[in-house]
MINUVO-222285 format. One record per residue (C-alpha): residue number from 1; residue in one letter; y, x, z. Coordinates in pm, 1 decimal. Layout:
% residues N
PT   tordren   lose          y          x          z
PT       NUM      a          Y          X          Z
...
***
This chain:
% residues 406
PT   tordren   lose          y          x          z
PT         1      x    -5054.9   -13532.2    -5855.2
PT         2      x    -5288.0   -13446.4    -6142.3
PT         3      x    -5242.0   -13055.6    -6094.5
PT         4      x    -5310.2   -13088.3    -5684.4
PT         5      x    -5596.7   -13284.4    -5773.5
PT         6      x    -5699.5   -13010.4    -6037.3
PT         7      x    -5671.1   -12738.3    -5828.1
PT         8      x    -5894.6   -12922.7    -5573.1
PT         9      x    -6152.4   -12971.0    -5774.6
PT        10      x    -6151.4   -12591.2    -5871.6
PT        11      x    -6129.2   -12465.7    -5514.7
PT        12      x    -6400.3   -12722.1    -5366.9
PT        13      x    -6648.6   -12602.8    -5654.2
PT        14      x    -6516.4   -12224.5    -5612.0
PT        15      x    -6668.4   -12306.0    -5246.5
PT        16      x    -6956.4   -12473.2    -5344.4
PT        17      x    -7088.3   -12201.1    -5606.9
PT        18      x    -7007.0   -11924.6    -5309.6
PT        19      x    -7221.7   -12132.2    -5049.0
PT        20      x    -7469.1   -12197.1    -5324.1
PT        21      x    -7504.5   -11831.9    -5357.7
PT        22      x    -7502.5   -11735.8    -5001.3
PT        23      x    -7753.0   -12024.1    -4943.1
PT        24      x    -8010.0   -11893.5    -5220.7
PT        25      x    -7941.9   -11532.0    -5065.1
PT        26      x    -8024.4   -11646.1    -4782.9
PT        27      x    -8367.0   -11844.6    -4862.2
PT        28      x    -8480.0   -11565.1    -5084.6
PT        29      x    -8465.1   -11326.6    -4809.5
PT        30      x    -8686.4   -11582.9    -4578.7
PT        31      x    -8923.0   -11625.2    -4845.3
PT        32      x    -8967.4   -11276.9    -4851.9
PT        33      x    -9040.0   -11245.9    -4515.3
PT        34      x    -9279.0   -11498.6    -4504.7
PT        35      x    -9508.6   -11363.9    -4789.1
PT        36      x    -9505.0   -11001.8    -4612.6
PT        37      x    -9610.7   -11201.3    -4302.4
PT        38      x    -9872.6   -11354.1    -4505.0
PT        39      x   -10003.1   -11105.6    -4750.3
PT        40      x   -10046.0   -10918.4    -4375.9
PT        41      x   -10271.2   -11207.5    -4230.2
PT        42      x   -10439.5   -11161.2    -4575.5
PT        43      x   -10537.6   -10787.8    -4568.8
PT        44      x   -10692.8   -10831.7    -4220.1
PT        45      x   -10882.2   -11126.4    -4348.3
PT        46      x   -11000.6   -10946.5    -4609.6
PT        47      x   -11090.0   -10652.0    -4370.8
PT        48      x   -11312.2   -10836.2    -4130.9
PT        49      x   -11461.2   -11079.6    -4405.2
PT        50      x   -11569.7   -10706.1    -4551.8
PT        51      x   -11681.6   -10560.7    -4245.2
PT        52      x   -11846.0   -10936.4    -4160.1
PT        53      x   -12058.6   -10932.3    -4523.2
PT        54      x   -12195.0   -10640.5    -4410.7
PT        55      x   -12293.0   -10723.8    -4162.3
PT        56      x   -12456.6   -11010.7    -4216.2
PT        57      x   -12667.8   -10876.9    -4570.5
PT        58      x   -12828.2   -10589.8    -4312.3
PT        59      x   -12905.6   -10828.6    -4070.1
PT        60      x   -13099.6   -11055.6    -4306.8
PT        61      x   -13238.9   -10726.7    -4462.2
PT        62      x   -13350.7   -10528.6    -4152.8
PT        63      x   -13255.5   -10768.5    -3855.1
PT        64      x   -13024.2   -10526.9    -3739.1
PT        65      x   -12657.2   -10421.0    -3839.1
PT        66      x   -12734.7   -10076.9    -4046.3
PT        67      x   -12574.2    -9725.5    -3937.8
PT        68      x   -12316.5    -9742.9    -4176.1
PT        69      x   -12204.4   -10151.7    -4063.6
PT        70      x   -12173.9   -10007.8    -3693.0
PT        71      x   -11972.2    -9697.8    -3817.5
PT        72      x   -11741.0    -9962.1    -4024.5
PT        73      x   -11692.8   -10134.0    -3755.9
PT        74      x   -11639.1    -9842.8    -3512.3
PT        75      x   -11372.2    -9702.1    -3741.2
PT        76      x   -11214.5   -10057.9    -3807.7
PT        77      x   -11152.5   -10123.5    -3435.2
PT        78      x   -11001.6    -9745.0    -3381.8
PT        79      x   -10724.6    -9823.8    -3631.6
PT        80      x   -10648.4   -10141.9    -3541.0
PT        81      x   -10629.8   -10065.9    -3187.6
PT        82      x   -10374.0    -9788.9    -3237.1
PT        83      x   -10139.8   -10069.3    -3393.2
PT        84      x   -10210.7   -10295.9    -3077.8
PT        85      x   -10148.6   -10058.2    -2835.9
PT        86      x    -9818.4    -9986.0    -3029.5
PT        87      x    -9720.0   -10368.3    -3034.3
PT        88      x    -9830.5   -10448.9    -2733.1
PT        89      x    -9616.3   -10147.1    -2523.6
PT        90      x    -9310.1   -10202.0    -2707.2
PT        91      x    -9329.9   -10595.1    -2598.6
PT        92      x    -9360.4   -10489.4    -2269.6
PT        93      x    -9024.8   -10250.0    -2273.5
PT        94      x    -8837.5   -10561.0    -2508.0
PT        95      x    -8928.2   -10813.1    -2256.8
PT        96      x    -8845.5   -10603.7    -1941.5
PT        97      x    -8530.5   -10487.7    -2108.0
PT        98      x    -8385.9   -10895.2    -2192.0
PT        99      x    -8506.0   -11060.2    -1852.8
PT       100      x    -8144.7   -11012.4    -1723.6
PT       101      x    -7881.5   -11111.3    -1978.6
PT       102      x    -7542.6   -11030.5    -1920.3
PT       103      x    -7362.0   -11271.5    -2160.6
PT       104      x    -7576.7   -11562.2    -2026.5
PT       105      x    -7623.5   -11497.8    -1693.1
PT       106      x    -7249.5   -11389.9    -1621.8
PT       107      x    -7148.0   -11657.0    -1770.3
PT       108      x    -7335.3   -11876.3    -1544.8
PT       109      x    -7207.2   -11636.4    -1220.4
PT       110      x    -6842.1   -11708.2    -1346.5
PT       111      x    -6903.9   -12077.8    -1249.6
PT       112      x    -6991.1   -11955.0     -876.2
PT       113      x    -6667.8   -11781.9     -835.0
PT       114      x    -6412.8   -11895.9     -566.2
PT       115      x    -6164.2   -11761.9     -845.1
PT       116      x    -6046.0   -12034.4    -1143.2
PT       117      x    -6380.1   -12016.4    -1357.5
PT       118      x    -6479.5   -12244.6    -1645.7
PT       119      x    -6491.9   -12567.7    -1457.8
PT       120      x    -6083.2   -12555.2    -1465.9
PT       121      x    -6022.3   -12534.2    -1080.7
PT       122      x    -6014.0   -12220.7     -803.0
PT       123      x    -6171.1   -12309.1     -478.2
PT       124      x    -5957.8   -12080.8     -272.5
PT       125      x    -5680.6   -12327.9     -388.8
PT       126      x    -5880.3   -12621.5     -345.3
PT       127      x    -5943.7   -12498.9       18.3
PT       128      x    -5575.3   -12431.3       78.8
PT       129      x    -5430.2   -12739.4      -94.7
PT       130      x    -5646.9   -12949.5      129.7
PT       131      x    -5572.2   -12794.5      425.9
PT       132      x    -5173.6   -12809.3      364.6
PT       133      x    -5232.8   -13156.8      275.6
PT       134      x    -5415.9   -13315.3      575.2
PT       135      x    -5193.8   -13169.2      789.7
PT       136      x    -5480.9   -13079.3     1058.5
PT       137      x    -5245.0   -12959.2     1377.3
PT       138      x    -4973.0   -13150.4     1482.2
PT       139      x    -4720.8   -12834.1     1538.7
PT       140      x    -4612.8   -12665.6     1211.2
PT       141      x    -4663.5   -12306.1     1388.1
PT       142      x    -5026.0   -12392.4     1455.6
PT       143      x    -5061.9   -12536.2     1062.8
PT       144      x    -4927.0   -12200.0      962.5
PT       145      x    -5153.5   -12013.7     1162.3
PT       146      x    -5441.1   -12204.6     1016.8
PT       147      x    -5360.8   -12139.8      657.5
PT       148      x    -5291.5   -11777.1      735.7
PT       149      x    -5656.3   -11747.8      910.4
PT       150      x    -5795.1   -11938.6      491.7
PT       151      x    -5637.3   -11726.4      366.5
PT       152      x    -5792.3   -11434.9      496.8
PT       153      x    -6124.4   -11558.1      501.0
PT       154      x    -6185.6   -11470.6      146.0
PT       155      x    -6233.3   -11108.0      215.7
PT       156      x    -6358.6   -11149.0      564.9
PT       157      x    -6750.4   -11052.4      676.4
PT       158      x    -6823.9   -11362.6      762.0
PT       159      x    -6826.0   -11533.6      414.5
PT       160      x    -7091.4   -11275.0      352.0
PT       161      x    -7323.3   -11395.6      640.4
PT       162      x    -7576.7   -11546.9      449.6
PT       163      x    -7671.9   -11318.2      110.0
PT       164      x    -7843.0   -11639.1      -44.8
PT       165      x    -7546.3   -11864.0      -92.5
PT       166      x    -7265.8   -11810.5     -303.9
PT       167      x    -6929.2   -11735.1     -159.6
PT       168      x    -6811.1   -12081.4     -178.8
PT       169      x    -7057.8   -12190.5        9.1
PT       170      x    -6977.2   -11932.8      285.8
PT       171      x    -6632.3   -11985.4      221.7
PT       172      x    -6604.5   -12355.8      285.9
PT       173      x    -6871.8   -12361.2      602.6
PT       174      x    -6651.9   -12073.6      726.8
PT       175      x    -6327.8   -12261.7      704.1
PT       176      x    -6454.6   -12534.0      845.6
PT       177      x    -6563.8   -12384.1     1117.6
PT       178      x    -6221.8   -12213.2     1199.8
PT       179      x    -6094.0   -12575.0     1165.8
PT       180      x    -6304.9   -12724.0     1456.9
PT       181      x    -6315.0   -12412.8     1700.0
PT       182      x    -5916.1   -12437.0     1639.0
PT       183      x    -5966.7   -12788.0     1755.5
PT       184      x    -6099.1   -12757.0     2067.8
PT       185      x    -5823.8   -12577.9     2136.8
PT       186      x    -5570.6   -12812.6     2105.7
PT       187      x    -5567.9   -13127.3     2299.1
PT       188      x    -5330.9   -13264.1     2061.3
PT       189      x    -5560.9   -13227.8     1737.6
PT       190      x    -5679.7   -13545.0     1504.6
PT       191      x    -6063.6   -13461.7     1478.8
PT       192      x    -6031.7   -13774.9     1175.8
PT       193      x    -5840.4   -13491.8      965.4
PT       194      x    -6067.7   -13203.2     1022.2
PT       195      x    -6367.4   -13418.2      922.8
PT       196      x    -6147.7   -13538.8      622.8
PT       197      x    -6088.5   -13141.6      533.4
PT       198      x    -6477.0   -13087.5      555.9
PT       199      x    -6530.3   -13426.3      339.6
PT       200      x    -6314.7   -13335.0       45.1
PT       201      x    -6463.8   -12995.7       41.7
PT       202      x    -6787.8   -13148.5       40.0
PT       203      x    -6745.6   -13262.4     -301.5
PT       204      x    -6708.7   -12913.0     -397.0
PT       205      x    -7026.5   -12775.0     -232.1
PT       206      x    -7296.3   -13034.7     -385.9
PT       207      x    -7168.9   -12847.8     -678.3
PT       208      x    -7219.6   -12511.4     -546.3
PT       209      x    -7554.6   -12524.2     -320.8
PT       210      x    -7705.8   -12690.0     -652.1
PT       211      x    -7608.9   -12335.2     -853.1
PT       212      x    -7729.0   -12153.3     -580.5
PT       213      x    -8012.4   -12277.2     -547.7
PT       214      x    -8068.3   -12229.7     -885.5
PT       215      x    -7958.9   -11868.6     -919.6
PT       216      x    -8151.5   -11799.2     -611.8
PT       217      x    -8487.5   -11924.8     -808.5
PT       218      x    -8386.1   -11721.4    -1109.5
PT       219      x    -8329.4   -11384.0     -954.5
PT       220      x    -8660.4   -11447.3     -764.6
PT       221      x    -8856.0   -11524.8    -1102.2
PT       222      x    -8675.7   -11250.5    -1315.8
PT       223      x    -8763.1   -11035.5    -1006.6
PT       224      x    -9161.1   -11158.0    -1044.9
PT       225      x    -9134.4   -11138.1    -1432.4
PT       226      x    -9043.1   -10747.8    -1406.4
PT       227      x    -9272.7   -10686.4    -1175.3
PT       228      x    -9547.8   -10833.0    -1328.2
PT       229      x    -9487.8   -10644.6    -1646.9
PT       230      x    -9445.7   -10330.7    -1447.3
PT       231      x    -9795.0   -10408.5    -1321.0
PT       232      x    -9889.8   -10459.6    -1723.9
PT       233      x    -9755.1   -10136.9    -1786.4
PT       234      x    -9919.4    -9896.1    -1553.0
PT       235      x   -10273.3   -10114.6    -1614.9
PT       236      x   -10216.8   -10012.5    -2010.1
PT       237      x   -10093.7    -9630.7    -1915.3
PT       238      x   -10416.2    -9578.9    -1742.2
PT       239      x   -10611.5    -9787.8    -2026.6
PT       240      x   -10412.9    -9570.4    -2287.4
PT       241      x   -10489.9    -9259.8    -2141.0
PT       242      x   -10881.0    -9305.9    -2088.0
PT       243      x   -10884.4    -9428.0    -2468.0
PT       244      x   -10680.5    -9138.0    -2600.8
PT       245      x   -10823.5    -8866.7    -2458.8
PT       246      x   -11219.9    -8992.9    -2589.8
PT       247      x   -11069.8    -8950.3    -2959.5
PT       248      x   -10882.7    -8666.5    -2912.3
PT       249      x   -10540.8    -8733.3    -2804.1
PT       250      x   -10473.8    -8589.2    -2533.6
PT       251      x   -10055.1    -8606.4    -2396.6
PT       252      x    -9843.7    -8390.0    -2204.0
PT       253      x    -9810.5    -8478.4    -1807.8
PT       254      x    -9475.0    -8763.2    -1766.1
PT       255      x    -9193.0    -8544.5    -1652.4
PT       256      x    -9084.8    -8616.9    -1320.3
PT       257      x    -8708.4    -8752.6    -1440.7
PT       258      x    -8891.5    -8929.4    -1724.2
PT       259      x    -8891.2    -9298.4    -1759.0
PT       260      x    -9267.3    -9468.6    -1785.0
PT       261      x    -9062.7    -9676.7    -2150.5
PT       262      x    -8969.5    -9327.9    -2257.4
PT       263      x    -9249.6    -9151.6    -2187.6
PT       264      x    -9464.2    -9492.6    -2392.9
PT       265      x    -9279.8    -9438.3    -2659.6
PT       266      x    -9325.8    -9058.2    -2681.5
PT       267      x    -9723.3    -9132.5    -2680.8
PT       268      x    -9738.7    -9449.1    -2902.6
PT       269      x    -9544.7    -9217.3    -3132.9
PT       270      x    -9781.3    -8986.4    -3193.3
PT       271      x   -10060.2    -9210.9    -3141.9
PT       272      x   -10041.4    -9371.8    -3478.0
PT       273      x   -10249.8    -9530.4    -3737.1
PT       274      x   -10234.6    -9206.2    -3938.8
PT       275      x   -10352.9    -8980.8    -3613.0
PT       276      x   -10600.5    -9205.9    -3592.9
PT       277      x   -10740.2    -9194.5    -3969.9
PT       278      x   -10713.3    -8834.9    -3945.7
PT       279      x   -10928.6    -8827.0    -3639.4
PT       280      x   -11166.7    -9040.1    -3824.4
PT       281      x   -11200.6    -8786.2    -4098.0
PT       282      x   -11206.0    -8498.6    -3838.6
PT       283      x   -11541.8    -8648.0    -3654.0
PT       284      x   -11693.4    -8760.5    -3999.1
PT       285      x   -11672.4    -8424.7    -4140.8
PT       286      x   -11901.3    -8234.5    -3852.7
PT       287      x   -12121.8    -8451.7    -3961.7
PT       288      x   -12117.0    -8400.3    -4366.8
PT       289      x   -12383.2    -8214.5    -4494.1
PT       290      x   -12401.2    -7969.7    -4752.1
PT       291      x   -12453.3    -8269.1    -5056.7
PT       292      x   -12150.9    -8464.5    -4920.6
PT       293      x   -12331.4    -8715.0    -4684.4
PT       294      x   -12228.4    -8780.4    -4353.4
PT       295      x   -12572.3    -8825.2    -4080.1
PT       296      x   -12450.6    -9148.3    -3945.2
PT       297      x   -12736.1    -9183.5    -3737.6
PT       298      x   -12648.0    -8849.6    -3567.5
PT       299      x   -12306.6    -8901.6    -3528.9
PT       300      x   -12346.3    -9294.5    -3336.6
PT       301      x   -12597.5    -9040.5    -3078.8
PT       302      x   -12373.4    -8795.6    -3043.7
PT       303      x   -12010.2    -8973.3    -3034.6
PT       304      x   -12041.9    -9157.1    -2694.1
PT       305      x   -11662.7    -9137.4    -2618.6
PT       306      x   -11605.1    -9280.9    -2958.7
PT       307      x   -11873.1    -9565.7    -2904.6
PT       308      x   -11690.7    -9616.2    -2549.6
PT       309      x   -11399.6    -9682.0    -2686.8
PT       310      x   -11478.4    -9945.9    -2953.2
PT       311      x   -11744.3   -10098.4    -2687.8
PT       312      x   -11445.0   -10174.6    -2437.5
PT       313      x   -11137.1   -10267.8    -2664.1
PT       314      x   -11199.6   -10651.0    -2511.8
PT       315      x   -11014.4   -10494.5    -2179.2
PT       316      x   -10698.0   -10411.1    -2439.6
PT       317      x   -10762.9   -10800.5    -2560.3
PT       318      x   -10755.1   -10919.7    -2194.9
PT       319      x   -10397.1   -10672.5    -2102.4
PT       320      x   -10215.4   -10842.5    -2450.3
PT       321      x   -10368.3   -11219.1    -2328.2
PT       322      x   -10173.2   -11117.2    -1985.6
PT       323      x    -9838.2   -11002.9    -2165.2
PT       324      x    -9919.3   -11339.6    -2361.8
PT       325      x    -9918.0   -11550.9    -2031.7
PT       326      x    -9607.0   -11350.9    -1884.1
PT       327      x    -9374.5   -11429.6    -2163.3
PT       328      x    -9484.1   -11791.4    -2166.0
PT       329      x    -9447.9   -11797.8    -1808.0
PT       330      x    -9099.2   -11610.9    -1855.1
PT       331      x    -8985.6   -11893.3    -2121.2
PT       332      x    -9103.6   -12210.0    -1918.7
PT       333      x    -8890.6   -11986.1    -1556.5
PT       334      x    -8526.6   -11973.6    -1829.5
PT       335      x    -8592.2   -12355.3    -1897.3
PT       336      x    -8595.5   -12472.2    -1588.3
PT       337      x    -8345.1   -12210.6    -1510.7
PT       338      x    -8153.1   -12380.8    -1773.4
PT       339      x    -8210.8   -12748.4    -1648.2
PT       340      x    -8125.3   -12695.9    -1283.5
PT       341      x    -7751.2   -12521.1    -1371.7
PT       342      x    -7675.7   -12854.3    -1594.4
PT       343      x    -7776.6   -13059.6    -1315.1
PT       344      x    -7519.3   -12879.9    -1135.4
PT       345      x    -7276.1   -12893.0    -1389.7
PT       346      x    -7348.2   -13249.4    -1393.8
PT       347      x    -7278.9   -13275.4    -1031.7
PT       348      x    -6952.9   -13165.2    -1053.3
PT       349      x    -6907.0   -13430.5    -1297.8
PT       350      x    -7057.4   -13660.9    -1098.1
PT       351      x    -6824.9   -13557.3     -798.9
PT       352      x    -6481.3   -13566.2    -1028.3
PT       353      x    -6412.1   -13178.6     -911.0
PT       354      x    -6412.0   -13107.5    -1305.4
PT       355      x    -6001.8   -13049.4    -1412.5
PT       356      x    -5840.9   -12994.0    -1734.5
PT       357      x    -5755.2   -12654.7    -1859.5
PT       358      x    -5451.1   -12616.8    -2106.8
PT       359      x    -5441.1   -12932.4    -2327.3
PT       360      x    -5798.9   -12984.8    -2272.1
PT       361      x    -5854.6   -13327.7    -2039.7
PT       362      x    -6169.0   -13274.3    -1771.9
PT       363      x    -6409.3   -13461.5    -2013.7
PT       364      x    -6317.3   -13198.8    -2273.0
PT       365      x    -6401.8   -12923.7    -2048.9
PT       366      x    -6721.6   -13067.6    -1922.6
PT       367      x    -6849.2   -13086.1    -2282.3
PT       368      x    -6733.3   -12768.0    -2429.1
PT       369      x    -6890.6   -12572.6    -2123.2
PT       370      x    -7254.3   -12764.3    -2162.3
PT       371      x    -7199.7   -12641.9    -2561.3
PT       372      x    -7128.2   -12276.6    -2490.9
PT       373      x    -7389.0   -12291.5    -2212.8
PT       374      x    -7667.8   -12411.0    -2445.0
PT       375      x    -7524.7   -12184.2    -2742.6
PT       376      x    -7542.7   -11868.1    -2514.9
PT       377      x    -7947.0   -11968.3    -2427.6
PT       378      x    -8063.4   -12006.7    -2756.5
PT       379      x    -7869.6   -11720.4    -2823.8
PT       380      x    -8080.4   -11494.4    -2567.2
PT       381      x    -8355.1   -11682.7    -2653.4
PT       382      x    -8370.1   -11597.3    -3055.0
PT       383      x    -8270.0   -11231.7    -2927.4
PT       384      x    -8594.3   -11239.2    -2781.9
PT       385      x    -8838.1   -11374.8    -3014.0
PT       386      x    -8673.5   -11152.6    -3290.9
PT       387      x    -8748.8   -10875.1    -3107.7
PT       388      x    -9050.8   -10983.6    -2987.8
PT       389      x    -9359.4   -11156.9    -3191.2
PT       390      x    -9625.8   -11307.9    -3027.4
PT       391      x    -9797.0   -11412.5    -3365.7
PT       392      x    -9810.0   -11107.9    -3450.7
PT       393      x    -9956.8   -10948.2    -3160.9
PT       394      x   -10232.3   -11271.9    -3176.5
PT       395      x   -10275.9   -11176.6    -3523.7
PT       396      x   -10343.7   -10843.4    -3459.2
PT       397      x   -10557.1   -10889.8    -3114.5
PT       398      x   -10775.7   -11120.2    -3383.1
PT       399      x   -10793.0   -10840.2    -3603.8
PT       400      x   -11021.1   -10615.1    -3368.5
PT       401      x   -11395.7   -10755.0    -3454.9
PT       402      x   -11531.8   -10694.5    -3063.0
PT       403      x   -11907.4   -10587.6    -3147.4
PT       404      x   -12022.5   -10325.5    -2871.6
PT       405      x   -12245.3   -10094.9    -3009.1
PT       406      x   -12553.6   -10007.9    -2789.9
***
């Protein structure tokens, strides 16, 4: 007993010392992150405090910002606004590119499916079961019939009638149907049993309008969401362009097979910080004279399309602010998203239409699927904000010092 006890101990500290490690890996690595993040926020602080001192020792000098503030400040803003136009363009293409997620969303289409799905139970079944078991039509040959007609319905055009509703919808309202216009039909027929048929399947349909409703609201949202950042993008192209071309950049024509993200990411590319220094240098140096100066005064008169550009970089400010509002908008649309399919889920609960899979009793089921449900949204969610930071596009919208220079 001593020896078990022994080797116990050894294995639950071997464990412990391995999690320890993994743990301090683990926080090490965060707390490296977060002073990058930081000593970032830092350098731009210390950038526009600069730029800002300047600024404010020539105004108390000559009541004016000096030649060589407004040319700091000119060259400032270009830089900076080649790293927002990168950040901001490749949000765009991240965002468009995770509205639709296949792991979450077809998870969430399984539990539409007339098939067995994750709530335990096939409605085609359901739909036959019933029907054998209420015995609608008095003659066996005319029972047969009927469950021969259910049975076909499945892959029959009318279940697709109505593109908004899920088959199961269609499905049920379509056997129903069949049931009553075989009624009439037969003189013989207890109308009690039919209504009993559409009853029980009732139970199954407050499940399903609820989803579809739901789904319906999310492909119309997802549907706004890309079209409003398709409306972002082409409002930045023609923003990009104008800019690029006053300092120099000027890209090839988009091919016509070309993607509008592809043909972004060939221009943000090249349009880098370092393109953008070098242009710097480039327009300095026409203006260097022969002891090493550069006329600043000259070079404010002459480059207009350089001035133009730093005087309108509040229009970039206002297209990031819109990207800002989409994605929040996008975030609040996958919540309620979220909230309306558990209140479906919860319907089915509600209704006892939940059955056991395997081993697993009903109750078992209903909790495991409202676990992987909200695992496979935060999930998408984290897959999002990883990929996209909206801090850091704040951070870097604050970092361009808006001063138009007249």
């Amino acid at each position: 007993m001593k020896k078990i006890f022994a080797i116990f101990l050894f294995s639950f500290s071997s464990s412990l010392t391995s999690y320890s490690q993994v743990y301090s890996d683990s926080l090490i690595i965060n707390i490296q992150g977060t002073l990058g993040k930081i000593q970032s926020e830092n350098e731009n602080l210390k950038s526009r405090l600069e730029i800002q001192s300047h600024s404010l020792t020539d105004i108390s000098k000559n009541q004016s910002l000096t030649d060589r503030t407004k040319w700091e400040k000119i060259k400032t803003n270009l830089v900076k606004s080649s790293e927002v136009y990168k950040i901001l363009s490749d949000d765009i293409i991240d965002l468009k590119s995770q509205v639709i997620n296949q792991d979450y969303q077809g998870y969430i289409k399984k539990l539409s499916s007339v098939e067995k799905g994750p709530l335990g139970f096939s409605f085609e079944d359901v739909i036959l079961k019933t029907a054998q078991n209420k015995a609608i039509f008095s003659k066996k040959q005319k029972n047969e019939r009927f469950m021969g007609v259910l049975k076909s319905l499945k892959d029959s055009p009318i279940v697709g009638l109505i593109p908004y509703a899920s088959q199961a919808v269609n499905l049920s309202t379509a056997a129903v149907n069949v049931a009553y216009a075989a009624g009439m039909q037969d003189k013989k027929v207890n109308f009690d049993k039919i209504k009993d048929f559409e009853k029980e399947l009732q139970r199954y349909t407050g499940f399903y309008n609820m989803l579809d409703k739901a789904n319906l609201l999310n492909t119309n949202s997802s549907g706004q969401t890309v079209t409003m950042l398709e409306a972002l993008q082409l409002d930045l192209l023609e923003k990009f362009k104008k800019d690029a071309q006053k300092v120099g950049y000027n890209p090839r024509d988009m091919r016509g097979d070309e993607a509008l993200d592809d043909y972004f990411n060939y221009m943000i590319g090249e349009f880098s910080t370092d393109f953008m220094k070098k242009r710097i240098n480039e327009i300095e140096s026409k203006y260097t004279t022969k002891d090493g100066k550069t006329n600043l005064g000259e070079m404010l008169q002459m480059e207009l399309d350089v001035r133009h550009v730093n005087n309108n970089l509040d229009y970039v400010q206002s297209l990031c602010n819109r990207f800002i509002g989409i994605h929040d908008q996008y975030f609040d649309f996958e919540n309620r998203y979220f909230d309306q399919v558990k209140q479906a889920i919860n319907v089915a609960k509600a209704n006892n239409i939940i059955e056991g899979v395997g081993e697993k009793p009903a109750q078992m089921v209903y909790e495991d699927l409202m676990k992987d449900l909200g695992a496979k949204k935060k999930k998408k969610d984290a897959a999002i904000k990883s990929s996209i930071n909206i801090k850091e596009l704040k951070d870097k919208i604050d970092s361009v010092d808006i001063y138009k220079i007249l």
